[in-house]
C-alpha positions as CSV (number, residue, x, y, z in Angstrom):
1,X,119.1,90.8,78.5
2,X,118.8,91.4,82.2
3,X,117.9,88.7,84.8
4,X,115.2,89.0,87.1
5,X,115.2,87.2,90.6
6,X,113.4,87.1,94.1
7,X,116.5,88.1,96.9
8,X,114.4,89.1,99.6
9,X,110.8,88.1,100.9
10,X,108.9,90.2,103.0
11,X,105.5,89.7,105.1
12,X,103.3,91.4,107.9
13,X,100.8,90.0,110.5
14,X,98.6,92.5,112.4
15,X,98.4,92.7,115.8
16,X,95.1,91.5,116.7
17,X,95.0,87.6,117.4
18,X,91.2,86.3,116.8
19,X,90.9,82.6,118.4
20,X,88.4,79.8,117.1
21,X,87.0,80.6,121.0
22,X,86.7,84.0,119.8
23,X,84.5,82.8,116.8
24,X,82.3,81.1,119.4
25,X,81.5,84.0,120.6
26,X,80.2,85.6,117.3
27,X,78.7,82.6,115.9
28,X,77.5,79.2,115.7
29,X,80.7,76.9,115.8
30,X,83.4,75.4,118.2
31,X,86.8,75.0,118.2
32,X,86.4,72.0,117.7
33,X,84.7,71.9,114.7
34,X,86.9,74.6,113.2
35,X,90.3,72.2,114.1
36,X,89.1,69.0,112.8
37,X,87.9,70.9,109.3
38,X,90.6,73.2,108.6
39,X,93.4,72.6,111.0
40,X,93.1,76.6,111.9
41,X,93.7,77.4,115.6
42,X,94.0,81.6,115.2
43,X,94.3,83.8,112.5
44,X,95.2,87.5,112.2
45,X,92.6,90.2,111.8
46,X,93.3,93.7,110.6
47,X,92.6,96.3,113.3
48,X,91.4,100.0,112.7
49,X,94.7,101.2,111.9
50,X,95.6,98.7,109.6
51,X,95.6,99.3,106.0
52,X,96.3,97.4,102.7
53,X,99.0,100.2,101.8
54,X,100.4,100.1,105.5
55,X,100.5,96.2,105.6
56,X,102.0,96.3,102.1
57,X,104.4,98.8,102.9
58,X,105.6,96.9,106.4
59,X,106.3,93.7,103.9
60,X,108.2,95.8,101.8
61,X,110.2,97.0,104.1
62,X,111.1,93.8,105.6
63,X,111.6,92.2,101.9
64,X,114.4,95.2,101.0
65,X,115.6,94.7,104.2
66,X,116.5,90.6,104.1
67,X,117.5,91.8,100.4
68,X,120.0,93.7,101.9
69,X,118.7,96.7,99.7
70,X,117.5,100.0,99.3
71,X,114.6,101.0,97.8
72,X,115.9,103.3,94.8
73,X,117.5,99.9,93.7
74,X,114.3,98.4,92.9
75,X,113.6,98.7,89.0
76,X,110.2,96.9,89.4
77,X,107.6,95.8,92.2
78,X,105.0,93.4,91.4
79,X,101.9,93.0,93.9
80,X,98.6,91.4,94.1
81,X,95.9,91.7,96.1
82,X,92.1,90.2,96.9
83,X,91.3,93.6,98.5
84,X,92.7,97.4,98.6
85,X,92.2,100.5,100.1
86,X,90.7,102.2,97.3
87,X,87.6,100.8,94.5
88,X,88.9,100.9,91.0
């Protein structure tokens, strides 16, 4: 029977850096508020060029890459998702 483990982990953050002052600016809130209710100072917004494949695929490269590994020695790849590029 063969063993399955996790030897690398990989992640991406986009580029664009969206501020709780940011959110002021598009609705009703402060940073205040948003700090004292969630903690959350920025967060990380997908720009135009950004896709779920792209993102996924700049994870995956880090995650072979802390592996030490190549992709052709990956028998199996499991991923999940909230959102994708295409509607099943």
């Amino acid at each position: 029977m063969k063993n399955a483990a996790i030897i690398g982990l990989g992640h991406y953050l986009p580029d664009r850096v969206v501020t709780n002052n940011d959110l002021e600016k598009l609705m009703e809130t402060s940073d205040e508020w948003i700090q004292e209710r969630t903690g959350i100072v920025t967060r990380r917004w997908m720009t135009e060029n950004d896709t779920i494949g792209s993102m996924s695929h700049a994870a995956a490269q880090m995650a072979l890459e802390n592996a030490g590994l190549q992709a052709a020695d990956i028998d199996c790849i499991i991923f999940a998702t909230l959102i994708s590029d295409h509607v099943f």
